[in-house]
C-alpha positions, -999 to +999 in steps of 0.1 A: -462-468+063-471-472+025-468-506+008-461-512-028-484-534-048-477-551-080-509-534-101-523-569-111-523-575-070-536-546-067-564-553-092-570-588-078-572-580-039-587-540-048-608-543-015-573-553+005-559-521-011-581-498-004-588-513+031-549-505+041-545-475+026-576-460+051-561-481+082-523-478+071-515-451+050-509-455+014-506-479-009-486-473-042-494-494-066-462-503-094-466-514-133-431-533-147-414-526-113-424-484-114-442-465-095-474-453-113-503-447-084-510-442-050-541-451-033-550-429-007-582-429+022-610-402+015-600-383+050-563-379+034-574-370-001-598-343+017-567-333+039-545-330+005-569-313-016-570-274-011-599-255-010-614-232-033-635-206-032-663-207-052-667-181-088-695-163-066-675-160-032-642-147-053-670-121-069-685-115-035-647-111-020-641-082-042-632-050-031-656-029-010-668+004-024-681+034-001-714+052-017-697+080-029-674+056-052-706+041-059-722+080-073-692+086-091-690+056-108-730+061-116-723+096-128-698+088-152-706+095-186-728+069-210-709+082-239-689+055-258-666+076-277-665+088-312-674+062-343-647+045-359-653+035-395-637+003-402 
């Protein structure tokens, strides 16, 4: 059950607010009769928020390479192609 709160309410009786939105659900909060924000408990805002994988676990996740991909790619060739003059 949410409950809509007049923002200078909201801004008056904050600790009311935030109270209700982690007992009750939340609390949308209106400026000039529209709603503009929703106050919502830590737990839901956790809940809501999707997780990520870190840069380092997407690198980790990569694909898995056997050791004779691994020689080939080592054996490649250094050279870095002819000279371009510019």
């Amino acid at each position: 059950m949410s409950k809509k709160w007049a923002l200078q309410d909201a801004k008056a009786q904050f600790s009311e607010v935030v109270r209700r939105a982690t007992s009750q659900g939340p609390q949308v909060v209106t400026y000039r009769g529209v709603d503009r924000a929703v106050v919502i408990s830590a737990e839901e805002f956790r809940r809501l928020k999707p997780e990520r994988p870190s840069f380092i676990d997407v690198l980790l996740g990569g694909p898995k390479l056997d050791d004779q991909t691994v020689d080939a790619i080592n054996r490649r060739s250094r050279d870095p192609g002819r000279k371009i003059k510019l």
